[in-house]
C-alpha positions in Angstrom: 7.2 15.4 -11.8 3.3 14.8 -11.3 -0.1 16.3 -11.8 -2.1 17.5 -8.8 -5.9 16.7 -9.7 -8.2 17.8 -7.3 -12.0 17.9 -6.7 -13.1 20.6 -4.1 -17.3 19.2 -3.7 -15.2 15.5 -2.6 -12.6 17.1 -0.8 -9.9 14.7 -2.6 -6.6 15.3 -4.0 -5.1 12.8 -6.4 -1.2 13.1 -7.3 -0.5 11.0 -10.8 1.8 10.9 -13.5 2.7 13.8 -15.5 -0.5 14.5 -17.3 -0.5 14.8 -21.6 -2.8 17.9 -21.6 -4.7 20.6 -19.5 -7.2 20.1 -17.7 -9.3 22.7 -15.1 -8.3 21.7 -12.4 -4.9 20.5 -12.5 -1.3 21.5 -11.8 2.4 20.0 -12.4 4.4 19.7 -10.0 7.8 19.6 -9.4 9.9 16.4 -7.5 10.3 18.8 -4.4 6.6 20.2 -4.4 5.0 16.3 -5.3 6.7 15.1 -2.1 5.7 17.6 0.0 2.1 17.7 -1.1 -0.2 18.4 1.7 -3.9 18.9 1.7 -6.6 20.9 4.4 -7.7 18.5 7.2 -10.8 16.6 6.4 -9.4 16.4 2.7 -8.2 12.6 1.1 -4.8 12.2 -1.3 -4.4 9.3 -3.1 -1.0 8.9 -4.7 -0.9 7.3 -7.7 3.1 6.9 -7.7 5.4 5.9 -5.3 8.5 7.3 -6.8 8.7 10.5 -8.3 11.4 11.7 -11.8 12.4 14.6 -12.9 12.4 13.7 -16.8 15.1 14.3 -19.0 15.3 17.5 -21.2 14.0 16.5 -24.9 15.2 18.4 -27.5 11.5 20.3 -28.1 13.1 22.0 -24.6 16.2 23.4 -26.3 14.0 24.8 -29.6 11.4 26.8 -27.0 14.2 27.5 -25.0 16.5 29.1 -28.5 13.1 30.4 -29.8 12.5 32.1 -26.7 16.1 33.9 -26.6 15.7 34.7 -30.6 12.7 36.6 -30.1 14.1 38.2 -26.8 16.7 39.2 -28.8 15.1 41.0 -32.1 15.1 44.3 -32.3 11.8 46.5 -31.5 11.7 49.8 -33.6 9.0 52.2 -32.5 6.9 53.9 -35.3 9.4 57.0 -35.2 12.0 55.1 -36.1 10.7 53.0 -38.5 9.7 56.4 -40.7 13.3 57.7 -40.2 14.9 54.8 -41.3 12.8 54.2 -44.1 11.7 50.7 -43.1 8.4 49.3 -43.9 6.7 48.3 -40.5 5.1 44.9 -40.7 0.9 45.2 -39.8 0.6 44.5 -35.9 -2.4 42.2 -35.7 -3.4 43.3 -32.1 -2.8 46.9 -31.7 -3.2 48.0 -27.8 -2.0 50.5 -25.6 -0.7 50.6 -21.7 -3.3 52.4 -19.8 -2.1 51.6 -16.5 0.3 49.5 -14.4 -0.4 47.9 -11.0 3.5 45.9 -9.9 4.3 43.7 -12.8 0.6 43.5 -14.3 -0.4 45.8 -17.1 -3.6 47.4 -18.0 -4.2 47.7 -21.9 -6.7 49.1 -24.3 -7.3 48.5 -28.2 -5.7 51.7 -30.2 
């Protein structure tokens, strides 16, 4: 994997090791995509690696990757239910509402 960094008022594009943090500006890449780079005419790369690695999974992977199916998996009651089962609802801290849809984006408002 590597980080794209790119600076449009120089017209350069440099591809270097996996950055720590985010940046504006920047972008990981993939093996594939890395290799592949290319750039408009009139534009530099410089290539900071030679060889690109996928790394291997850490185990902070597998805990986002459980943490992600455990709250997949919990169970949504809507307000309805909650008073007909006689379960205290927990506060929500951002209350909104769906207002509109436009293909997978959503358009909310604050209740």
């Amino acid at each position: 994997m590597a980080t794209l960094t790119y600076v449009y008022s120089e017209q350069t594009a440099v591809l270097g090791p996996l950055a720590t943090y985010a940046e504006p500006h920047t972008y990981d890449l993939c093996v594939v995509h890395a290799k592949g780079l290319t750039v408009p005419r009139g534009w530099d790369v410089i290539r900071l690696l030679s060889e690109y690695v996928e790394p291997a999974p850490t185990p902070d992977d597998l805990l986002a990757l459980a943490d992600a199916v455990r709250e997949a998996g919990r169970p949504r009651l809507s307000p309805g239910a909650v008073a007909a089962v006689g379960v205290r609802a927990e506060p929500e801290m951002n209350r909104t509402v769906e207002t509109g849809r436009r293909g997978h984006l959503r358009i909310l408002r604050d209740r």
